[in-house]
C-alpha positions as CSV (number, residue, x, y, z in Angstrom):
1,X,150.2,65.7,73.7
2,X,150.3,61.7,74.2
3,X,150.0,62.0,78.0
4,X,146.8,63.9,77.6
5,X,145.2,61.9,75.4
6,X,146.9,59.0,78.1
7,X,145.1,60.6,80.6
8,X,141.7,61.5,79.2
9,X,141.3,58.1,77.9
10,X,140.9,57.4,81.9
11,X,137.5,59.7,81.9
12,X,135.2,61.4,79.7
13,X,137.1,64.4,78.7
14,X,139.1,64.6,75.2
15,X,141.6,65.9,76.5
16,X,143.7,66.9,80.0
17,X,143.5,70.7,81.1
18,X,146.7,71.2,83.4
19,X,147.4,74.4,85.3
20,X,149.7,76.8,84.0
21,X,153.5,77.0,85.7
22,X,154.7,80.5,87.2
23,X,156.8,81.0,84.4
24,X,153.7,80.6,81.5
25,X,151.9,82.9,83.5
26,X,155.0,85.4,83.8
27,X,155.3,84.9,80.4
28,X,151.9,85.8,79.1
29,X,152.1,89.0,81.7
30,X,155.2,90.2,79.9
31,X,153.6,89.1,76.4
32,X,150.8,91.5,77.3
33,X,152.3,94.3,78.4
34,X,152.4,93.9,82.4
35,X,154.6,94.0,85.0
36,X,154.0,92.2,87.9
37,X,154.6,93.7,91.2
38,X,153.8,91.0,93.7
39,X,153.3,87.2,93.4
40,X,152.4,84.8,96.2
41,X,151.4,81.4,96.4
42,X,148.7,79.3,98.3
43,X,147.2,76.6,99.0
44,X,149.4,74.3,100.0
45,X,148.1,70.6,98.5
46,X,148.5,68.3,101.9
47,X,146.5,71.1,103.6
48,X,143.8,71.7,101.9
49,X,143.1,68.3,101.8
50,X,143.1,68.1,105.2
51,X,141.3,71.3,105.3
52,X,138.6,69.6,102.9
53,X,138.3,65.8,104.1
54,X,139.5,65.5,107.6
55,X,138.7,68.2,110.1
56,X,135.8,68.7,111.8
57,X,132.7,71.3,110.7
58,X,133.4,73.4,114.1
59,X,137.0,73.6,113.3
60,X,136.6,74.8,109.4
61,X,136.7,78.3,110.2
62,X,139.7,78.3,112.9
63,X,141.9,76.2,110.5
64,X,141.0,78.4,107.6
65,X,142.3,81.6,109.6
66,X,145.5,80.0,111.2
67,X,146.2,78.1,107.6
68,X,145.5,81.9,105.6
69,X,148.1,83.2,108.4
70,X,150.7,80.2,107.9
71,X,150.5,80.6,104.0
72,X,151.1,84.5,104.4
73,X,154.3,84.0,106.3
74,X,155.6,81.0,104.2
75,X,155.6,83.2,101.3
76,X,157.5,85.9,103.0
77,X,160.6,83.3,102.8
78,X,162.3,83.0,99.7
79,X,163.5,79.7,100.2
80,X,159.8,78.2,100.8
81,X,158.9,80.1,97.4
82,X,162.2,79.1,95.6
83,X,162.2,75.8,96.1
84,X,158.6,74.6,97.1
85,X,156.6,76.5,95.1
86,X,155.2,72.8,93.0
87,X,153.6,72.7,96.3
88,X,150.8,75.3,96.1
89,X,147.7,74.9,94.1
90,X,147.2,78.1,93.5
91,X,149.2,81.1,92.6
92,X,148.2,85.3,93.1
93,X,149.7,88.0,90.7
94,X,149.5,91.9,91.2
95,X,150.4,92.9,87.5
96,X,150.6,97.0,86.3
97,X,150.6,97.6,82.9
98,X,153.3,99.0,81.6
């Protein structure tokens, strides 16, 4: 609670909104009644920057596709997943209830 009101004093908002972890979100799932049956995680934070800020117009749609291809096969390996996941912005449940 004091490092949201510590960082919204820095801008207009009341308070800080932060993402939710893996395991909150796993959580709720179960809470709810859902399984999940796949989870994968993208957008990696230094590349999407890049993807955003640096390259060129022309070459938007060409990074996009290699990048979606990269991100696939990184979360195919455990190890990327285990230990890196604080590196992706974004996160992709399959649920089923149960």
């Amino acid at each position: 609670m004091i490092i949201r009101k510590i960082l919204a004093s820095f801008g207009k908002e009341r308070f800080y909104v932060r993402p939710l972890y893996e395991s909150e979100m796993t959580n709720i799932f179960e809470k709810v009644g859902f399984k999940i049956r796949d989870k994968r995680f993208y957008n990696i934070h230094p590349l999407k920057y890049i993807h955003n800020h640096l390259v060129s117009l022309m070459n938007k749609n060409k990074i996009i596709m290699l990048w979606k291809e990269l991100e696939e096969e990184l979360g195919k390996d455990p190890t990327v997943i285990d230990k890196g996941r604080q590196y992706f912005l974004t996160m992709y449940f399959e649920v089923q209830r149960v």
